[in-house]
C-alpha positions in Angstrom: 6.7 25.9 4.9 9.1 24.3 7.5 11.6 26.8 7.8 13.4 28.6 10.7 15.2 31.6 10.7 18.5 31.3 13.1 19.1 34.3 15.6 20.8 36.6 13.3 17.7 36.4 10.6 14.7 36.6 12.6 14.2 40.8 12.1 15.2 40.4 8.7 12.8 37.3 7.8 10.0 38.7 10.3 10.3 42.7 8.1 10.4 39.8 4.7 7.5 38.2 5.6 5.6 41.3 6.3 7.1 43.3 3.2 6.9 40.4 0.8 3.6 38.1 2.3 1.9 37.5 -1.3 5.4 36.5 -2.7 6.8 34.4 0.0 3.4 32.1 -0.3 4.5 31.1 -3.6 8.4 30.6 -2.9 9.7 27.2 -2.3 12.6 26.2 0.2 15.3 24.4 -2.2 17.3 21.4 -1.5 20.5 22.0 0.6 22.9 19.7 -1.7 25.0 17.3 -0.7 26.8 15.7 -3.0 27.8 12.4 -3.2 30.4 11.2 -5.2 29.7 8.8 -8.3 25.9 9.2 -7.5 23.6 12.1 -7.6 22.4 14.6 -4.3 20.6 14.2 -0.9 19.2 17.1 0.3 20.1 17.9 4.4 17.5 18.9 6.8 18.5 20.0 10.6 17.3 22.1 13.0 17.5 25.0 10.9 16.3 24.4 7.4 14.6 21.6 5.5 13.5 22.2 1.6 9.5 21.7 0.7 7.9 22.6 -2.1 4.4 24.0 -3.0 1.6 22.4 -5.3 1.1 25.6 -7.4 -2.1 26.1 -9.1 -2.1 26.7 -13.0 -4.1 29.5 -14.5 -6.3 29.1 -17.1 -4.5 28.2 -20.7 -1.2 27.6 -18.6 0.4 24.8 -16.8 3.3 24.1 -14.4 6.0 21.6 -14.1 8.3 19.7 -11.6 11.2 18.3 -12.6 13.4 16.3 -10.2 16.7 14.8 -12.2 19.9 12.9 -11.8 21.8 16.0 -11.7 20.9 17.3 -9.0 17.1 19.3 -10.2 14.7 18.4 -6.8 11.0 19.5 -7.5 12.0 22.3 -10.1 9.0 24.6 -11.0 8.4 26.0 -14.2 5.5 27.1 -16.1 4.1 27.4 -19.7 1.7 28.1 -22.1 -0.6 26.2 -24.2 -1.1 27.0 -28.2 -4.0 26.1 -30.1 -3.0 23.9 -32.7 -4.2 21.4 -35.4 -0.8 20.9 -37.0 1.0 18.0 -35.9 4.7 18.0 -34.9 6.6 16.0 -37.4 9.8 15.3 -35.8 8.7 15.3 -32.0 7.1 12.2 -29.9 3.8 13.5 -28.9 1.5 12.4 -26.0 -1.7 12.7 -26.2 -4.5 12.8 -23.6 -7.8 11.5 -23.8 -9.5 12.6 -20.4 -12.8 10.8 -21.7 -11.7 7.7 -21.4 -11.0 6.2 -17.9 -9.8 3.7 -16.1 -8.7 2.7 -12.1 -9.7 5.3 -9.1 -6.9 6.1 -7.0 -6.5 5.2 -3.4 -3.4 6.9 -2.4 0.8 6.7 -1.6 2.7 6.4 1.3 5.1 4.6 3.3 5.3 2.5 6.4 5.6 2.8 10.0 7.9 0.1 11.3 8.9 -0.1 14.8 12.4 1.2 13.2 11.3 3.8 11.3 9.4 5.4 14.6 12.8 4.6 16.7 14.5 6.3 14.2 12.1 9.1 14.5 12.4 9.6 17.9 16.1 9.8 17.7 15.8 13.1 16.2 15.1 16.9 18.3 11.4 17.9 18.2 12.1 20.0 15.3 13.8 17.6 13.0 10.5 14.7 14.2 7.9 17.7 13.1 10.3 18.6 9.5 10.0 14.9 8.7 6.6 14.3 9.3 5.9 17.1 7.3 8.2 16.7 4.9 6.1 13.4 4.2 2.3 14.5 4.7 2.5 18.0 5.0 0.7 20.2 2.1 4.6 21.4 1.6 5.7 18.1 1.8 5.0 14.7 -0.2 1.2 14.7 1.2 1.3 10.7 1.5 -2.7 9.3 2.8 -1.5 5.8 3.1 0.2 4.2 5.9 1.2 0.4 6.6 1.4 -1.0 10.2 2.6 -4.1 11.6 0.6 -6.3 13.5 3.3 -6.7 16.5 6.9 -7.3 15.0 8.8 -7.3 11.7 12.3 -7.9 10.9 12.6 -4.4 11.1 12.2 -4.3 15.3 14.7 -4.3 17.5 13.9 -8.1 18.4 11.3 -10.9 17.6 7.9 -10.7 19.0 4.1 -10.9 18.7 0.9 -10.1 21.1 -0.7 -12.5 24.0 3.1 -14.3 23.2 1.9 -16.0 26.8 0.3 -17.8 28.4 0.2 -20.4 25.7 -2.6 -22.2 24.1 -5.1 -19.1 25.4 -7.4 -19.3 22.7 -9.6 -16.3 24.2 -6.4 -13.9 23.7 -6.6 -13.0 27.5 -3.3 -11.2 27.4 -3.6 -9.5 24.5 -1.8 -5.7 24.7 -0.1 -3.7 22.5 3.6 -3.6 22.6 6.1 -0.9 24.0 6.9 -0.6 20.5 3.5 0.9 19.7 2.2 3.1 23.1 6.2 4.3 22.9 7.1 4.6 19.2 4.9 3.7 16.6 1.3 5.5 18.0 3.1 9.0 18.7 4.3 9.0 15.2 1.0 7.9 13.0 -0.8 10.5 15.7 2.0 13.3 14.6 1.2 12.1 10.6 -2.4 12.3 11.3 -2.2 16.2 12.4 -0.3 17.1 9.6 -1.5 15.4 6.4 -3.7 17.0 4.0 -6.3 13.8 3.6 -7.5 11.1 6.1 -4.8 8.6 6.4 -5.6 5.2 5.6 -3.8 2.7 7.7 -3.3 -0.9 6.1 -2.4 -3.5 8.9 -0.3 -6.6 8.7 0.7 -9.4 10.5 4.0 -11.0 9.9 4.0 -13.6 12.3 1.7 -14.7 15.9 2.9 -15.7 18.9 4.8 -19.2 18.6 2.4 -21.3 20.2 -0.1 -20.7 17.5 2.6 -22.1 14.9 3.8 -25.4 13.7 7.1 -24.6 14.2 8.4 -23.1 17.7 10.2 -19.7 15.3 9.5 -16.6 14.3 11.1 -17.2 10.7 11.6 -19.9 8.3 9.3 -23.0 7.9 6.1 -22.8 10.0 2.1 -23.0 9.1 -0.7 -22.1 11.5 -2.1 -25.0 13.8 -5.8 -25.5 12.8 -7.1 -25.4 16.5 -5.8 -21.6 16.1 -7.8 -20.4 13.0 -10.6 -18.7 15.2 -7.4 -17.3 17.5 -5.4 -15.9 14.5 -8.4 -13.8 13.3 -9.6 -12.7 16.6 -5.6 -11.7 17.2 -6.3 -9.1 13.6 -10.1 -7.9 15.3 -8.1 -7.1 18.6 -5.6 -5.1 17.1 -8.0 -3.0 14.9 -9.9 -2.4 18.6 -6.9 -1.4 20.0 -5.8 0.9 17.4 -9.3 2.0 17.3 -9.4 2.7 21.5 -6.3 4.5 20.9 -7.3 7.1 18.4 -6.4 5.4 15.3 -8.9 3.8 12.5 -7.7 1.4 10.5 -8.5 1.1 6.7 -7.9 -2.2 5.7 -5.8 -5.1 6.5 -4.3 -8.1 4.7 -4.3 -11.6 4.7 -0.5 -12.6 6.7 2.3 -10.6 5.0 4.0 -12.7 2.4 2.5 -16.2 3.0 5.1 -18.0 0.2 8.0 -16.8 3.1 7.0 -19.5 6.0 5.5 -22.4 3.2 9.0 -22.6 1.3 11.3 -21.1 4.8 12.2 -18.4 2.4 13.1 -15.9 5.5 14.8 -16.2 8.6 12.5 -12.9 9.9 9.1 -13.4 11.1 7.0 -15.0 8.7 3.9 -17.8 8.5 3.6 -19.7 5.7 0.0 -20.7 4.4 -1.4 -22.9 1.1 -4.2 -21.8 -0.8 -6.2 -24.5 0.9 -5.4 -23.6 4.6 -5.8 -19.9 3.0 -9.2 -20.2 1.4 -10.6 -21.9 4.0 -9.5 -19.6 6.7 -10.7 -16.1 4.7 -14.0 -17.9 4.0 -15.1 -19.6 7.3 -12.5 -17.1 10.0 -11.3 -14.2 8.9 -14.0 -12.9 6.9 -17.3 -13.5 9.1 -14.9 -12.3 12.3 -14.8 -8.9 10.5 -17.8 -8.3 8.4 -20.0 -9.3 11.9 -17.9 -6.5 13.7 -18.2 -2.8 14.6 -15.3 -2.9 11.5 -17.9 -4.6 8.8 -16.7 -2.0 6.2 -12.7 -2.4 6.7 -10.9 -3.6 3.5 -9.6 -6.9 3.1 -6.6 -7.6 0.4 -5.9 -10.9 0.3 -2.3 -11.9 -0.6 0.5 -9.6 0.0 2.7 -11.3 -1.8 5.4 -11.2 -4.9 4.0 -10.0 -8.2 4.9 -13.7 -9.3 2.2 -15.0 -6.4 -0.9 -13.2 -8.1 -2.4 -16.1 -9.8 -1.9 -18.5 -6.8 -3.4 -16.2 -4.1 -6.5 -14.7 -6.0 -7.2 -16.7 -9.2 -6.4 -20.3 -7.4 -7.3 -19.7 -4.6 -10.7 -18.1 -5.2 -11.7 -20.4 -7.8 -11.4 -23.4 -5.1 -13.0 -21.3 -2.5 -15.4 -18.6 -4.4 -17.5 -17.7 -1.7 -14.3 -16.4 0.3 -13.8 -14.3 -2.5 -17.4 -12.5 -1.0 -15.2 -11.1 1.8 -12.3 -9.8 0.0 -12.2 -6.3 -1.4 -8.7 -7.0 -3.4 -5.5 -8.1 -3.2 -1.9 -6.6 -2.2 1.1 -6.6 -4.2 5.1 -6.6 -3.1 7.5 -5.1 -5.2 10.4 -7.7 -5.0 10.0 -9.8 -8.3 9.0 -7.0 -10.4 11.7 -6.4 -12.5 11.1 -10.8 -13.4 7.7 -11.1 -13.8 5.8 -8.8 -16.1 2.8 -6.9 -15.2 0.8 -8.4 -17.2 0.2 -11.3 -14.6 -2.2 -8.2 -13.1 -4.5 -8.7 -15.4 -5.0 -12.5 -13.7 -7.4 -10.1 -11.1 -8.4 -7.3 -13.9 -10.4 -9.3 -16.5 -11.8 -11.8 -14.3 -12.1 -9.3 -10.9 -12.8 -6.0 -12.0 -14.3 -4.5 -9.1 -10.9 -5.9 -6.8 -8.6 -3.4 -6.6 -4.8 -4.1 -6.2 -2.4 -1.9 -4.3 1.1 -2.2 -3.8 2.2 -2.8 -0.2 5.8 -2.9 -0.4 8.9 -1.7 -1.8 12.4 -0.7 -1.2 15.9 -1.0 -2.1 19.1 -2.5 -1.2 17.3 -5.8 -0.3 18.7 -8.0 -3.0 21.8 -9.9 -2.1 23.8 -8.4 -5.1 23.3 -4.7 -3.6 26.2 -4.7 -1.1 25.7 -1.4 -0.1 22.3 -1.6 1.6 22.1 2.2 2.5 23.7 4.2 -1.1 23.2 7.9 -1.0 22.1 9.9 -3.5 21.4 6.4 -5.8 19.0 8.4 -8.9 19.3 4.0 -9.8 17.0 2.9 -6.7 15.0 6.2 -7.5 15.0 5.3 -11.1 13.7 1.4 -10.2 10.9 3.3 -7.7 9.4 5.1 -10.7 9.5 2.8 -13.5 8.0 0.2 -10.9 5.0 3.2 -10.1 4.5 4.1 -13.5 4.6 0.4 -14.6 1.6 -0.4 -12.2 0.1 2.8 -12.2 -1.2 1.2 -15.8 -1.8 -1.7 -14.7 -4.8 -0.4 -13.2 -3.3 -0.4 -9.3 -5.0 1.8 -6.7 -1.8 2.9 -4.8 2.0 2.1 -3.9 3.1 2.3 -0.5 7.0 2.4 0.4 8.2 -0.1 3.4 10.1 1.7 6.2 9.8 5.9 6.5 13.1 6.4 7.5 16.0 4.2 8.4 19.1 4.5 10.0 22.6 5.2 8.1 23.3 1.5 8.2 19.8 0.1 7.1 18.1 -0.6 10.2 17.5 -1.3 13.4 16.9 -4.7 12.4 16.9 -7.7 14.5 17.6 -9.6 11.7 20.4 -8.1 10.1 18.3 -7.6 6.6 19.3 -3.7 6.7 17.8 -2.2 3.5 17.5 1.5 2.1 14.7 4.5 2.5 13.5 7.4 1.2 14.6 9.4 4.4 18.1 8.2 6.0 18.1 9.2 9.9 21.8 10.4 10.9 21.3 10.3 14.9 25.2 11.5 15.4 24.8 14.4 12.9 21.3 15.5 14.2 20.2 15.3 10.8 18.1 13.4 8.1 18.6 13.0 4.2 16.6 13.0 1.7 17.3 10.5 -0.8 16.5 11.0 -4.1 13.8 8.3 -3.6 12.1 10.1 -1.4 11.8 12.9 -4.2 10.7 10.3 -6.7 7.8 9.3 -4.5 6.5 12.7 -4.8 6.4 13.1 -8.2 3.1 11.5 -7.9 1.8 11.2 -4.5 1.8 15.4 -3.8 0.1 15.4 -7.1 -2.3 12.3 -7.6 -4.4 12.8 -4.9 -6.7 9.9 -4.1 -10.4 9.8 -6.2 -7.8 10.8 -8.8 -9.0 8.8 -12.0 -6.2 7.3 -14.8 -6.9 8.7 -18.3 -5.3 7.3 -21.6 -1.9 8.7 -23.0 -1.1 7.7 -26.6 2.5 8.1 -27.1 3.3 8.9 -31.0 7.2 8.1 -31.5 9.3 10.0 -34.0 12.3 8.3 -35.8 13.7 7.1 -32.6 13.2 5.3 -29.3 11.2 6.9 -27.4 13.0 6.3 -23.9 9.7 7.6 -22.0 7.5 6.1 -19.7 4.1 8.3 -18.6 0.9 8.3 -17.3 -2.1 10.8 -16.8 -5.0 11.5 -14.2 -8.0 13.6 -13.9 -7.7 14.6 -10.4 -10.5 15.8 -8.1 -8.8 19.6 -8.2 -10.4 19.7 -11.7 -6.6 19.6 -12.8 -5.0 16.3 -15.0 -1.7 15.7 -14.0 0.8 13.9 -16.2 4.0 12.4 -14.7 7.0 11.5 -17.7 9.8 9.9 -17.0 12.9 10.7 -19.4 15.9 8.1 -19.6 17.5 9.2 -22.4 19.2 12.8 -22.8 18.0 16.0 -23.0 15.0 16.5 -25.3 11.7 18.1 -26.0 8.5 16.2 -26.3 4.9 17.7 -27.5 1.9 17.3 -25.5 -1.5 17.3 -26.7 -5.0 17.7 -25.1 -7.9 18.2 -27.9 -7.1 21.2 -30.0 -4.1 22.7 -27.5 -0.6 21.3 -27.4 2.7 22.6 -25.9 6.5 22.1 -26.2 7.8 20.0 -23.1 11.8 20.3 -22.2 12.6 17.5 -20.5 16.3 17.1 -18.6 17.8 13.7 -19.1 17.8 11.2 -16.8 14.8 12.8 -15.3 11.0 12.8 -13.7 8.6 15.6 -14.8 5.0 16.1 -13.3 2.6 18.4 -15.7 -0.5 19.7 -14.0 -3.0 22.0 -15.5 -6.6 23.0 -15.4 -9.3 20.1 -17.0 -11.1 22.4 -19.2 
């Protein structure tokens, strides 16, 4: 728990915590509301208080739920009882589990740490930097295991750069050092995450754009490729980093192949981008990036190849790997952004699934207030932007994906810093005046599943059974390394009870409307 007593309630806690110890383990702090009108709550922390919440373990023949809603409910626990039955329910929709049969292995959640997320971070007291931390990857907190890292700078820094940015044409990266941005913001806060979370935290690296004189195009955004006398360069500029991070105390899991590639071929962003083809792609996995890694101390680092739009899947793996199939011998999967998703079904995943199996796909990137019709980039308490977060999970979650990792940890209340003005919303919202951070109800829709689907968790099949009406549910289920399976339901209808089945045992569910439920009990 990450709560402090102020002055007048140390003696009283400190005689609680003696008096009480077995009871207070189980307790939960709860949200401090804030309401906000026309949308639903964030939840304060300061110096003093910030909510958590505790995975509880179900007894035998029980189970426990979480329940985080549009009016207001944030992570509340109940608990219940299984009956053994062979009668089916006749006028409620049932879900039933079949732990037998199995699909994708998870990887993990989490978000990532921009250069603004970790300026926002240091903005707060030492306190408030340790509550958020833990309020992501803290066993009271969200327990996120994934983390995504810039290679040099994004949109969301305080200005453009890159590495080795002089002297120019230096193709043996001479110059090559981390920025202030990393020694100064973005190090101290992965090291902080590392000492906190519950699970190794694997870090997926990306570059957005190299230094300029490796580029077509003398920009950091719009229209540029990568000169062909710099293919070696370009990979030896990933292999440094990873050595970098490595000397400094920080592994990397995997990387990817240039973050959104489609951006710099069609000058789709004025933010720092490179734009490749599948040609100029294929040919720099195959004969570059891919020998550079797998003949280096970091042979067993992951490779995801296009880190694109849903839309892109085909182009980047299916295309691409079909001209180039021995470059596909280097890559371990491909990455996924989040931007197109409510266009493009999710079917196009099955582009990779049927003809890839072993690839796995994992979501890279996400987050609201980034389309030009969303004036307000920042909107507090939004249960809508939650609402798009887990559908989108849920929806890819089933479509056999690995993971889903949020873009920035925490922003500022106006969306940024970023250099580029393309403010956008987060989970956590740094308030630097007030001393405070919210706790959007994003952030709270994120947990639903990453506190509880811990990675090596395995997807199970959920038959849904509709009675009389639309159902209005979306779900999924995993058997979870605990020896638990964990069901997460999503209600966007009105208030109603469902039936859940497992073999012989089923059980009542109440679900709030307009709401996200997580189920765990024991696998049995």
């Amino acid at each position: 728990m990450f709560f402090i007593f102020n002055n007048s309630m140390k003696c009283f806690g400190l005689i609680f915590i003696l008096t009480t110890f077995t009871y207070i383990l189980a307790v939960d702090i709860p949200c401090a509301e804030r309401r906000i009108p026309n949308e639903s709550v964030v939840c304060v922390c300061n110096t003093s208080y910030c909510d958590d919440i505790t995975r509880e373990i179900p007894l035998k023949g029980a189970f426990v739920t979480y329940t985080s809603s549009k009016d207001g409910l944030r992570f509340k626990k109940d608990r219940g009882t299984w009956n053994v039955s062979h009668i089916e329910s006749c006028c409620l929709t049932t879900l039933e589990l079949f732990p037998t049969i199995k699909y994708q292995i998870v990887e993990g959640f989490g978000g990532a740490v921009t250069d603004s997320a970790a300026i926002n971070w240091k903005t707060l007291p030492l306190e408030l930097q340790d509550y958020l931390i833990r309020s992501y990857f803290s066993k009271n907190g969200l327990e996120y295991n994934m983390l995504r890292v810039p290679i040099g700078g994004t949109d969301f820094s305080t200005h453009a750069y890159a590495y080795n940015e002089s002297p120019e044409n230096d193709t043996h990266l001479s110059n090559y050092k981390l920025a202030p941005e990393d020694t100064l913001y973005k190090i101290p806060m992965i090291k902080s995450i590392m000492q906190v979370a519950t699970a190794p935290v694997h870090i997926v690296a990306t570059t957005w754009s190299p230094p300029l004189w490796m580029k077509t195009h003398q920009t950091y955004g719009g229209y540029s490729r990568l000169k062909r006398q710099y293919y070696q360069t370009y990979a030896d500029y990933h292999l440094k980093f990873i050595e970098q991070y490595n000397q400094s105390g920080i592994p990397v899991w995997g990387i990817t192949t240039t973050n959104e590639p489609i951006n710099g071929l069609f000058s789709l962003a004025s933010f720092n981008s490179l734009g490749w083809d599948i040609t100029e792609m294929g040919e720099w996995i195959l004969n570059n990036l891919g020998p550079t890694i797998r003949k280096s101390a970091f042979k067993d680092l992951k490779l995801l190849a296009g880190d694109d739009q849903r839309a892109t899947i085909p182009y980047w793996f299916n295309v691409m790997f079909s001209r180039y199939p021995k470059a596909l011998d280097y890559i371990d999967g491909i990455a996924v952004h989040y931007y197109t998703d409510k266009f493009v079904p999710a079917a196009v995943f099955k582009a990779v699934t049927l003809t890839h199996p072993d690839k796995i796909i994992l979501s890279t990137e996400a987050c609201e207030g980034s389309f030009p019709w969303q004036k307000e980039k920042v909107l507090l308490g939004s249960w809508d932007r939650a609402k798009s977060y887990i559908e989108d999970i849920l929806e890819d979650l089933n479509y056999n994906l690995v993971g889903w990792i949020d873009w920035n940890l925490c922003l500022n209340m106006g969306g940024g810093p970023n250099w580029a003005a393309n403010y956008v919303d987060s989970p956590i919202i740094v308030d630097k005046d007030k001393q405070e951070f919210l706790k959007q109800p994003m952030y709270y829709a994120m947990g639903h599943f990453s506190k509880f689907i811990p990675r090596d968790s395995i997807r199970i099949k959920v038959l849904e059974k509709k009675h009389f009406f639309t159902s209005h549910l979306r779900h999924v289920a995993f058997v979870t390394p605990k020896n638990t399976i964990v069901v997460v339901v999503y209600n966007d209808g009105q208030t109603r009870s469902i039936r859940l089945k497992n073999r012989n045992k089923q059980a009542t569910l109440n679900l709030k409307a307009h709401s996200v439920t997580t189920i765990e009990f024991l696998y049995e």
